[in-house]
C-alpha positions as CSV (number, residue, x, y, z in Angstrom):
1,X,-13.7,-4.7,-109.4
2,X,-15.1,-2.8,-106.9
3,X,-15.9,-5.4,-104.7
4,X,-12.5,-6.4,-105.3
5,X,-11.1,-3.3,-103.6
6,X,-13.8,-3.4,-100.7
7,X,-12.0,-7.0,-100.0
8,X,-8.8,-6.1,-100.4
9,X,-9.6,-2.8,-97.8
10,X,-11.3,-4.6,-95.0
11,X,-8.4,-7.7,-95.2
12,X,-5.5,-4.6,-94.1
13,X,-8.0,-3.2,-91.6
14,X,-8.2,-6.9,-90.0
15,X,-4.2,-7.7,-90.5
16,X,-3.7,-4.4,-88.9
17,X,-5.6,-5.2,-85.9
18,X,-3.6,-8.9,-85.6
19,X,-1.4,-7.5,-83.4
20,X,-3.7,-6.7,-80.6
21,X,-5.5,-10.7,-81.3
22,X,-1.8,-11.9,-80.9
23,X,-1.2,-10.7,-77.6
24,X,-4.2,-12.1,-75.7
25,X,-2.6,-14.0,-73.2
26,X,-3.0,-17.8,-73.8
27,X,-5.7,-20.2,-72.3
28,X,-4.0,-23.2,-72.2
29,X,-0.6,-22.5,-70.5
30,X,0.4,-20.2,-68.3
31,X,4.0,-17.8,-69.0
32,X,6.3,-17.2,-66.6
33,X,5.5,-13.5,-65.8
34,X,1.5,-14.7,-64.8
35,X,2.6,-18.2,-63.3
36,X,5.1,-16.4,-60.7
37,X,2.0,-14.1,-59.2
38,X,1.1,-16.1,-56.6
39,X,3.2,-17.9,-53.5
40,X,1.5,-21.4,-54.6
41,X,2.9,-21.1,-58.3
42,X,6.4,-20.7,-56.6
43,X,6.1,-23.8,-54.6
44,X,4.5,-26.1,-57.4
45,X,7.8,-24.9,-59.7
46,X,9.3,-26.1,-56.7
47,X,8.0,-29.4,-56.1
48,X,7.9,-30.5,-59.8
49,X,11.6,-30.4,-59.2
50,X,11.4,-33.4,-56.6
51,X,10.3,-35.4,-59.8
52,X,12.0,-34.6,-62.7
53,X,15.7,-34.0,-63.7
54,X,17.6,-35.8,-61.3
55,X,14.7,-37.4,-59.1
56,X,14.2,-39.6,-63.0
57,X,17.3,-41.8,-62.6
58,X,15.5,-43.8,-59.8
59,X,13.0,-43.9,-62.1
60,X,12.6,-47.1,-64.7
61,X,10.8,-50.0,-66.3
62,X,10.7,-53.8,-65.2
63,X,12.3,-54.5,-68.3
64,X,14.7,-51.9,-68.5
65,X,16.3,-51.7,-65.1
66,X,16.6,-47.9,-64.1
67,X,19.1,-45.4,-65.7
68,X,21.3,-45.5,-62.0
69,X,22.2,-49.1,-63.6
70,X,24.2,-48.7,-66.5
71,X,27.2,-48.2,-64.9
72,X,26.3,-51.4,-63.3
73,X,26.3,-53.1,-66.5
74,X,29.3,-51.3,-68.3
75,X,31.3,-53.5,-64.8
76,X,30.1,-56.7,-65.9
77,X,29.3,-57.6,-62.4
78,X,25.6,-57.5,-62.6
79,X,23.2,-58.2,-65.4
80,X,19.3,-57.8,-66.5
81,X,17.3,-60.7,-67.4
82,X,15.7,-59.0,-70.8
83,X,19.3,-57.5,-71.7
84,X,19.0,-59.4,-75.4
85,X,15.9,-57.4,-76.2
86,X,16.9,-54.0,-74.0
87,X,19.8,-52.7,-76.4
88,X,21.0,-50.4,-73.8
89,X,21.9,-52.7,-71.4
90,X,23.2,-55.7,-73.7
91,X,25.8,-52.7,-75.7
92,X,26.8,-51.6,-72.3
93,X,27.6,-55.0,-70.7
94,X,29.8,-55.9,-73.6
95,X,31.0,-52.2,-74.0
96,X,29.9,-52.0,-77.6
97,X,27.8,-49.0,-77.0
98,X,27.8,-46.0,-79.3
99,X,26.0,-42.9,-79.3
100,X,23.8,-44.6,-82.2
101,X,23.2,-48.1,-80.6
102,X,22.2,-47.0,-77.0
103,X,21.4,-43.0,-78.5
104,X,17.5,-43.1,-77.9
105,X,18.4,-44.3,-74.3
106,X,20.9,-41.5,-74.1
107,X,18.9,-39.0,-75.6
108,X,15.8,-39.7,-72.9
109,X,18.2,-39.5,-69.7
110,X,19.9,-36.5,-71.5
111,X,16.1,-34.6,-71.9
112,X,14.9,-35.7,-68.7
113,X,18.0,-33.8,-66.9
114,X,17.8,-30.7,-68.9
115,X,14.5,-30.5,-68.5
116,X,14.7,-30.6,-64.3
117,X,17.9,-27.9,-65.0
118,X,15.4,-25.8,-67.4
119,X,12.7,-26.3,-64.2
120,X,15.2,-25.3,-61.7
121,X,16.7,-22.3,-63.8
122,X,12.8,-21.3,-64.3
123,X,12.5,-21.2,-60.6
124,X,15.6,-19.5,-59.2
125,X,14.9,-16.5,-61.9
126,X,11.3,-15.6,-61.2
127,X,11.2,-16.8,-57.5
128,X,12.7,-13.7,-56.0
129,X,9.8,-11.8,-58.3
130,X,7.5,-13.5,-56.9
131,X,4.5,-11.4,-54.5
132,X,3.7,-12.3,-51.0
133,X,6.7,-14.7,-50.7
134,X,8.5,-13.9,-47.4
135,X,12.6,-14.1,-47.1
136,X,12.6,-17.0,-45.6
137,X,10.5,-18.7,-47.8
138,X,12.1,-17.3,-51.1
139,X,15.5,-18.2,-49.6
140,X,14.2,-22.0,-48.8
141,X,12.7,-22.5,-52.0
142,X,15.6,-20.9,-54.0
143,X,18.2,-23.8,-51.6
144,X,15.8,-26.4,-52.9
145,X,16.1,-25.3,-56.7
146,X,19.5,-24.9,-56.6
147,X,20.0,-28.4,-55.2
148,X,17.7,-30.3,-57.8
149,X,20.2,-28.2,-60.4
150,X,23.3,-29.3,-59.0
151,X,22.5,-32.8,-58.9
152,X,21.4,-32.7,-62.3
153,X,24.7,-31.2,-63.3
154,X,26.7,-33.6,-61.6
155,X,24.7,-37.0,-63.3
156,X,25.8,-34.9,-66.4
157,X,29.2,-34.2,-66.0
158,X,30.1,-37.7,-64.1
159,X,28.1,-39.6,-67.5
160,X,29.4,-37.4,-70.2
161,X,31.9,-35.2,-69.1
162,X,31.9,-31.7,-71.2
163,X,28.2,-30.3,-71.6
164,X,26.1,-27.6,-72.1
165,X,25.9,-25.1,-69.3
166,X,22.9,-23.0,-68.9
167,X,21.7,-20.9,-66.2
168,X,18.9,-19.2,-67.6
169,X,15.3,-20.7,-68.7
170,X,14.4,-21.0,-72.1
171,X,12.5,-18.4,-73.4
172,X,13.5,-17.7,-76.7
173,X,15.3,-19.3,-79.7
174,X,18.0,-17.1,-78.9
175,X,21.3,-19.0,-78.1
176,X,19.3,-22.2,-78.5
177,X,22.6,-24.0,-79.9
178,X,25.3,-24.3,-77.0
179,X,28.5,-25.5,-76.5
180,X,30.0,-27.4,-74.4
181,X,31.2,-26.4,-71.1
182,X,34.5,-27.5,-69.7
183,X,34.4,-30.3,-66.9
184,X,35.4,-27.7,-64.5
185,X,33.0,-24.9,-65.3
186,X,30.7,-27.5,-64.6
187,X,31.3,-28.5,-60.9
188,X,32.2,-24.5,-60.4
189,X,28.3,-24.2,-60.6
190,X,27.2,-27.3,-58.9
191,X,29.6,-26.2,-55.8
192,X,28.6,-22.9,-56.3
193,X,24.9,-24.0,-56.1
194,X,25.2,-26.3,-53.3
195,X,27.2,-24.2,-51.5
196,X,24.6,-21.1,-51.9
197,X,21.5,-23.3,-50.8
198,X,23.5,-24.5,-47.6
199,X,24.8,-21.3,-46.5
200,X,21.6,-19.5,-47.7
201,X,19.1,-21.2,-47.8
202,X,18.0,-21.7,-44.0
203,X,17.2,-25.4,-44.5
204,X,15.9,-27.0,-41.5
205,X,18.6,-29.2,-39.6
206,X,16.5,-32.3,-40.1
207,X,16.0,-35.7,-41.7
208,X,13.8,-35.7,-44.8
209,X,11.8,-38.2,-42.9
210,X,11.3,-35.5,-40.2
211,X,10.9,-32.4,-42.4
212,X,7.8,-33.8,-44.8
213,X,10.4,-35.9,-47.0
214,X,11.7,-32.1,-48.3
215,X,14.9,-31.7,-48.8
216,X,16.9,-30.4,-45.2
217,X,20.6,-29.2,-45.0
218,X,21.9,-32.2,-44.3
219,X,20.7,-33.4,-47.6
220,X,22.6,-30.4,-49.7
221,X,25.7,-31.2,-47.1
222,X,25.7,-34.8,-48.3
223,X,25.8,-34.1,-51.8
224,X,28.6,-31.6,-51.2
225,X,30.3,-33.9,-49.5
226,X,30.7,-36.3,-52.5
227,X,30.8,-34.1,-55.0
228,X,34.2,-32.6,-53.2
229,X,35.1,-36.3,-53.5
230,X,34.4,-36.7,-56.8
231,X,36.4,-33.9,-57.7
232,X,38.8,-35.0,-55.9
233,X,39.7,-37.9,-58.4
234,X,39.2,-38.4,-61.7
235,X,39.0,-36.8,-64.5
236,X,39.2,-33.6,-62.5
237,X,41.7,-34.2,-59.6
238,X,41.3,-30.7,-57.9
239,X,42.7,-32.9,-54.1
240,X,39.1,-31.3,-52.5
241,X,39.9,-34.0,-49.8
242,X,39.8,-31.4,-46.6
243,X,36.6,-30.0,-47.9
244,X,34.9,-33.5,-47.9
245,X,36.3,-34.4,-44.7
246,X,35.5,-31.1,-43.0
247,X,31.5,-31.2,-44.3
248,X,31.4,-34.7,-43.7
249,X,32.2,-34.3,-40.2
250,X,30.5,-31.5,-39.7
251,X,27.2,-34.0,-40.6
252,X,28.7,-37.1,-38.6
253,X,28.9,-34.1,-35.6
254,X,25.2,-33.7,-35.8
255,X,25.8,-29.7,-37.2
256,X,23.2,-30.6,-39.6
257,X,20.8,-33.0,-37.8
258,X,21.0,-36.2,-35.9
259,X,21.9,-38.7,-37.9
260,X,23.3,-42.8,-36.9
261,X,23.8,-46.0,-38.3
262,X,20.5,-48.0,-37.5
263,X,21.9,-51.3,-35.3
264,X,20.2,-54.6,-35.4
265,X,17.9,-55.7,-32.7
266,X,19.4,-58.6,-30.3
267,X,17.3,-61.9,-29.8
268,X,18.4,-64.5,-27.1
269,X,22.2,-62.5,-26.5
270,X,22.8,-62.5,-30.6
271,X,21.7,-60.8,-33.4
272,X,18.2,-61.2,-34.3
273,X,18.4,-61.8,-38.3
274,X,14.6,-60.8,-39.4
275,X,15.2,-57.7,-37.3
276,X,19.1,-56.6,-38.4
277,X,19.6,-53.3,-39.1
278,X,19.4,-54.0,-42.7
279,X,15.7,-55.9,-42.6
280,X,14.8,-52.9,-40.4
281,X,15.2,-50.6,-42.8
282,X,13.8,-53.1,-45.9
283,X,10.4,-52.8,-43.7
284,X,10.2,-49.7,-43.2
285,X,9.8,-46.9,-45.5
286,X,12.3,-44.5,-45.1
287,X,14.4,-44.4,-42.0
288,X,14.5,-41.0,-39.9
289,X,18.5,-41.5,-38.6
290,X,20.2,-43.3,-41.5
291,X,18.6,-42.1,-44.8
292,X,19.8,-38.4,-45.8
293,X,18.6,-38.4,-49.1
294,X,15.3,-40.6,-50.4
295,X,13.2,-40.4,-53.5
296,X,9.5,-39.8,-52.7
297,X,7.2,-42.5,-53.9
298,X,3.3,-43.2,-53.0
299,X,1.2,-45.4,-54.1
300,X,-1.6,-42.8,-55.3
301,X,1.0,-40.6,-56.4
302,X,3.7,-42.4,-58.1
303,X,4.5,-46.0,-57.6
304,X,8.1,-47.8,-57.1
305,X,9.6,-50.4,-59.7
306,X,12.1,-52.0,-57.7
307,X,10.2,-54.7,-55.4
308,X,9.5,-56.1,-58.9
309,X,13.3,-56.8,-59.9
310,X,13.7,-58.1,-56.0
311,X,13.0,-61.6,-58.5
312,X,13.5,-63.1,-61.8
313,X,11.3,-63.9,-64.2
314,X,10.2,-67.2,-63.6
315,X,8.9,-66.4,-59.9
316,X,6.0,-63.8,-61.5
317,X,3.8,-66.6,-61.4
318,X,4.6,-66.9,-57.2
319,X,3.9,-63.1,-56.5
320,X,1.2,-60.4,-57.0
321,X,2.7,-58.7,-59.4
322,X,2.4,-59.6,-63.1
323,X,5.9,-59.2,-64.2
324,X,9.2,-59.4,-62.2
325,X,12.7,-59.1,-63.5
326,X,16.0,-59.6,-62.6
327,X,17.3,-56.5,-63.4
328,X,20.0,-56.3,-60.9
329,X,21.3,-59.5,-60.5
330,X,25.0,-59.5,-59.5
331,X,27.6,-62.0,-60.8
332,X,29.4,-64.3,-58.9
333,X,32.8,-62.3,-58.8
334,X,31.1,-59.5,-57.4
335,X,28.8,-61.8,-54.0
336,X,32.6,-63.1,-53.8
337,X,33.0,-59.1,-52.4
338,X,31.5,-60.4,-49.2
339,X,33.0,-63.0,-46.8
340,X,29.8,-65.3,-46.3
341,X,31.3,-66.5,-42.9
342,X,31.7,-63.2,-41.5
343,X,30.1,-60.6,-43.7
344,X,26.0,-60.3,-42.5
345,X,25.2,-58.5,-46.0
346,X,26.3,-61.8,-47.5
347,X,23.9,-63.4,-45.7
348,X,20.5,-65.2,-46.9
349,X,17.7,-62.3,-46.7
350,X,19.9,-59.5,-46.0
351,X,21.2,-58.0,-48.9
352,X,20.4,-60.7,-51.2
353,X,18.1,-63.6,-51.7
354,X,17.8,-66.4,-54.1
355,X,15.3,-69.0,-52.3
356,X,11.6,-68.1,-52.7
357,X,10.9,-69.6,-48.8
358,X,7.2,-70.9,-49.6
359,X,8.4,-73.4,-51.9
360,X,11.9,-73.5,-51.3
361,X,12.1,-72.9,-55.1
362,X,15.7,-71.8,-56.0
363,X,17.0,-69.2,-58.3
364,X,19.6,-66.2,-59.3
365,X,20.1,-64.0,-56.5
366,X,18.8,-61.1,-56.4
367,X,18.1,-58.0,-54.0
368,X,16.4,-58.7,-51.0
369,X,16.5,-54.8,-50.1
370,X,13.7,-54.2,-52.6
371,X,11.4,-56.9,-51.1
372,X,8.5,-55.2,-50.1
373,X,6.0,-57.7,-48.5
374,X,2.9,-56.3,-49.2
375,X,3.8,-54.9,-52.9
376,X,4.6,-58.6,-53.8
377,X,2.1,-60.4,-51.6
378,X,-1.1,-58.2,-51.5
379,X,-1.0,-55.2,-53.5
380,X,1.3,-55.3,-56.4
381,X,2.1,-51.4,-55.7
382,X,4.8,-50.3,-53.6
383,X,4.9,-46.8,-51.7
384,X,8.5,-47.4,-50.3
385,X,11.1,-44.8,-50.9
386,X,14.1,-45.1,-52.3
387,X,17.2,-44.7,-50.6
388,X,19.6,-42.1,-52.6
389,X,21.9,-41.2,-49.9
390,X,22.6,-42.7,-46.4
391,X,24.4,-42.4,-43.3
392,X,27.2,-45.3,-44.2
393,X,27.7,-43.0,-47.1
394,X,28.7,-39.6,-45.2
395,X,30.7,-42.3,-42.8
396,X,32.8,-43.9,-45.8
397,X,33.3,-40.5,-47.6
398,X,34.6,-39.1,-44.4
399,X,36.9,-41.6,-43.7
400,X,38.7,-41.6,-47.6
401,X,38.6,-38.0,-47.1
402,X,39.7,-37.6,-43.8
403,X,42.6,-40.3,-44.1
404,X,43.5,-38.3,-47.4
405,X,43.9,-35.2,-46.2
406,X,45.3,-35.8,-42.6
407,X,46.5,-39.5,-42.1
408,X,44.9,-42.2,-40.7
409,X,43.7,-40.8,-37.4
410,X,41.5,-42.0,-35.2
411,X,38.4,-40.5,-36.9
412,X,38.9,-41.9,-39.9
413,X,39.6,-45.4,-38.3
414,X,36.4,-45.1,-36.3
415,X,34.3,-44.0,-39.5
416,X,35.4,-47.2,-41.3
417,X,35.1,-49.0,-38.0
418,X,31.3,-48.6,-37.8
419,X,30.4,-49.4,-41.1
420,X,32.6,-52.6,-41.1
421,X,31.6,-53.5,-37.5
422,X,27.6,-53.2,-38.1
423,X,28.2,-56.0,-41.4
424,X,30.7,-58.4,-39.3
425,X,28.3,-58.8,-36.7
426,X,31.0,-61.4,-35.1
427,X,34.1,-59.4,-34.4
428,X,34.9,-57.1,-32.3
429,X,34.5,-53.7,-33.1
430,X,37.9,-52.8,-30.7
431,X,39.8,-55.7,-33.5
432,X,38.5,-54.2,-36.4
433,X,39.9,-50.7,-35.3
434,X,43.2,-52.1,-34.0
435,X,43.4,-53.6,-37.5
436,X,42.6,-50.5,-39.3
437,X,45.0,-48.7,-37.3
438,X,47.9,-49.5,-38.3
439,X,47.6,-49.1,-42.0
440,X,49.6,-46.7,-44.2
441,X,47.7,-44.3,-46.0
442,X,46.8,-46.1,-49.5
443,X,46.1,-49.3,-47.6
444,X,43.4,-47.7,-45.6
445,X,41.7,-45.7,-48.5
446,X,41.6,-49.1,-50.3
447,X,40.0,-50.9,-47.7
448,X,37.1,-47.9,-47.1
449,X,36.6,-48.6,-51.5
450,X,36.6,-52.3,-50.3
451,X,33.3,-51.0,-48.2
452,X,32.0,-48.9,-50.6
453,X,31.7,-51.4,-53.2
454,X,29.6,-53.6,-50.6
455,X,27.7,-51.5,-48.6
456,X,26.5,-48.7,-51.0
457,X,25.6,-51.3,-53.8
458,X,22.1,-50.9,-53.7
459,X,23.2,-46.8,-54.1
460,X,25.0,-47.4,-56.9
461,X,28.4,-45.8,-56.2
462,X,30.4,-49.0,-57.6
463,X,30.8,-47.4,-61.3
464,X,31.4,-43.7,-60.0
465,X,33.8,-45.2,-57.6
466,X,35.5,-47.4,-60.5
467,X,35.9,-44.2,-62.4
468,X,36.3,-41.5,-59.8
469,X,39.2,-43.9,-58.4
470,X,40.7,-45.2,-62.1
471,X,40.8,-48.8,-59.8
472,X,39.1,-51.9,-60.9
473,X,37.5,-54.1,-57.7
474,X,39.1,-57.3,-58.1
475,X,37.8,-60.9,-56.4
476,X,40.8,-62.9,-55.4
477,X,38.8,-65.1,-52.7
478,X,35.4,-64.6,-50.9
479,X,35.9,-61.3,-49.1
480,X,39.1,-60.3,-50.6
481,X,39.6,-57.7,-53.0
482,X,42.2,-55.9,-54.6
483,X,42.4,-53.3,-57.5
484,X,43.8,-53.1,-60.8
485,X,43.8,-50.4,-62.5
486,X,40.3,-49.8,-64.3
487,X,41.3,-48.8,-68.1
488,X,42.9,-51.9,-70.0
489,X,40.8,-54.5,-67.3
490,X,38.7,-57.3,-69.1
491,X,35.1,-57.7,-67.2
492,X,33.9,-60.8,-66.7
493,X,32.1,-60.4,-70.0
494,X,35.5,-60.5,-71.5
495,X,35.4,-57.5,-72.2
496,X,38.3,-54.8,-72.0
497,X,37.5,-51.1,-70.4
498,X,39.3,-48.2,-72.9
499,X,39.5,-44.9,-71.7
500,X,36.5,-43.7,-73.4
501,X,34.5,-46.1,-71.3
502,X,35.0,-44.0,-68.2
503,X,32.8,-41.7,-69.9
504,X,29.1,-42.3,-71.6
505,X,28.9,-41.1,-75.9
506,X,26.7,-38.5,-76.3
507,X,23.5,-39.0,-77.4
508,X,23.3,-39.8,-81.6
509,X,20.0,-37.6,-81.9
510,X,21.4,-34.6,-79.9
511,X,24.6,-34.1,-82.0
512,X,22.4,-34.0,-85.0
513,X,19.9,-31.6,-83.0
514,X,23.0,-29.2,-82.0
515,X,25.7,-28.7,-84.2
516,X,27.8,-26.7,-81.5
517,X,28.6,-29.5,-79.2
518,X,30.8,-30.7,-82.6
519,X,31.9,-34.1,-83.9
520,X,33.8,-35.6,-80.4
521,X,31.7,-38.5,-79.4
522,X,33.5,-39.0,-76.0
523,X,36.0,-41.1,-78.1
524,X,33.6,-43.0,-79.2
């Protein structure tokens, strides 16, 4: 018995002294009081940011297509060659998705966000803690964390409306359930963050190209810029047109670095078609003038997918690489956007391709953008950035938003005018404008959606735009469109948009995981 009680005696003296072996800081992982200690830790919380959260939805599989696509899909005007075995894209093309059917998709693009916004929120707290860190530098890294939230918020709130909203890292259970936030809370914080990291934040009035592929001023402008626009329509309608014309014009005015439509390059008195501005720009990596926003990628660091869905299937045998897939392939309604007498995109090897030129083999168009001659030919891994925002972009936001807040003036007709006059390479840019001119207010801001739909295709606006606008794109001949209203349209997959459609469900598994964002499945 006594030994008993010995036991019993030295077990207290060692649960008493538990405590003090609990609180040895860890070996594996650092928290966030010891990984803020040093300027370095603040910059690598930083520059995870560049790849997670928002950075992801560039990000895909050859099989899958990337998560920027499934608004693609939900139109009907473009398809993926392994849509029967990937469910996400097959239940979004015929608008039979549910938060079940498509909810481990969901779920992914819904963890990959929060986790950038838990990154970001991380960052902004301890960053101003953080020794040795200079102003300046605090206030630049802060700009940059506040713009990876942002734009994580606003892939949330434009794909599933109400959502959580949380501003501060998770470093508890406490408050681990949350509800949703309204649509408006929402873009309060991504203008409020945007707006912070521009006025604040002392970017550098640069390119990306130009400032080591960080993010500049004219990058958090940009996104500004069309987030005023996007609030501007639906579901929110707040008429933020001046703001997006005024910061749009402040970047087309060079107040945020020098930006310009690349041009083509001339051969013989006429345009040389290997060197137009678009091929320029398919050769290059990332161009310093017209690309405001790019994802990062490197061949040693991480690698892009898209040269691989730049063909189908059947041509993996004619390439390097060991797998290609359509993924992007559009429909013939939606080529029939472009005149293919006058429009350049439209032409072979611009935007699009569908003749593999060694053979002269044949087959379903696909993007020529994402050609990348030596991933295809030599290496089978392509370094080439991706282009999130552009110049045309800022161009055709400022003319909507311009023309929508003070008429069709001349800036807004000279906006519109270089985008249209750099794709229909044979008229005169003096006709176009004279044409432009003298439209009425809706007739103009139809014809600037006309543009967006072609030229910032590869950028994926065309869904946004379909629900930001409530209007359907319609082909009534090659190169003319008109719009119908979006909700009671039938795709060409015979399929009719509802209301709910405008929005994605919520993810199955994460209305199981968190009982406060309640029973409302987006209608669905």
């Amino acid at each position: 018995m006594k030994i008993k009680y010995i036991a019993c005696l030295i077990c207290l003296v060692f649960l008493g002294s538990c405590d003090d072996f609990l609180e040895e800081e860890p070996l594996s992982e650092i928290s966030s009081d010891q990984f803020f200690s040093e300027p370095d830790h603040a910059y690598s919380a930083v520059n995870s940011l560049y790849r997670n959260g928002a950075p992801n939805m560039t990000d895909g599989g050859v099989y899958s297509g990337t998560p920027l696509m499934l608004g693609a899909y939900m139109s009907g005007f473009f398809t993926n060659e392994y849509a029967g075995q990937e469910l996400h894209v097959s239940n979004t093309q015929q608008l039979t998705l549910d938060g079940d059917n498509i909810g481990g998709y969901l779920q992914d693009r819904w963890k990959e966000l929060y986790l950038g916004i838990s990154r970001a929120n991380n960052a902004i707290k301890y960053i101003p803690e953080t020794p040795e860190l200079n102003d300046s530098q605090k206030n630049q890294l802060l700009a940059e964390a506040k713009f990876f939230r942002a734009f994580s918020y606003y892939f949330l709130v434009r794909w599933f409306g109400p959502v959580p909203l949380t501003t501060e890292p998770y470093e508890s259970i406490d408050n681990l359930y949350l509800e949703r936030s309204s649509v408006a809370d929402i873009y309060g914080l991504i203008e409020s963050d945007l707006t912070e990291a521009l006025e604040q934040g002392n970017l550098p009035k640069l390119s990306m190209v130009d400032n080591g592929k960080r993010v500049t001023s004219g990058t958090v402008a940009t996104l500004l810029a069309d987030v005023y626009l996007t609030m501007s329509g639906n579901p929110l309608n707040a008429d933020r047109y001046a703001d997006a014309a005024s910061l749009s014009q402040k970047i087309i005015n060079g107040e945020y670095g020098s930006y310009a439509l690349t041009q083509h390059d001339e051969a013989d008195g006429s345009i040389d078609f290997e060197n137009s501005a678009y091929n320029k720009m398919r050769k290059g990596d990332a161009s310093p003038i017209e690309h405001i926003y790019i994802k990062e990628y490197d061949p040693e660091i991480g690698t892009s997918i898209y040269p691989r869905y730049s063909y189908p299937v059947a041509l993996a045998s004619e390439v390097l690489y060991d797998i290609t897939n359509g993924a992007y392939q559009p429909s013939s309604q939606f080529l029939d956007f472009y005149n293919p007498d006058e429009d350049l995109r439209a032409q072979e090897r611009q935007y699009f391709h569908s003749t593999y030129l060694p053979t002269g083999q044949t087959f379903e168009t696909a993007p020529f953008v994402w050609h990348d001659d030596t991933a295809i030919f030599d290496t089978a891994n392509s370094g080439k950035d991706f282009v999130v925002y552009s110049y045309s972009d800022v161009l055709l936001i400022a003319a909507e938003a311009v023309a929508m807040s003070s008429g069709v003036n001349t800036d807004a007709v000279d906006y519109l005018t270089q985008v249209r006059s750099r794709a229909y390479w044979k008229q005169n840019p003096a006709t176009i404008s004279a044409e432009l001119s003298g439209l009425g207010t809706d007739a103009f801001v139809e014809e600037v959606w006309k543009e967006r739909h072609r030229e910032l295709v590869f950028e994926f606006r065309n869904w946004f735009d379909i629900v930001r606008t409530g209007k359907f794109p319609v082909a009534n001949a090659p190169g003319s469109i008109s719009f119908v209203n979006a909700v009671g349209h039938t795709t060409e997959q015979g399929k009719q948009i509802e209301q709910k459609h405008l929005l994605l469900p919520l993810p199955g598994p994460e209305l199981q995981r968190n009982p406060a964002l309640g029973t409302d499945n987006n209608g669905y």
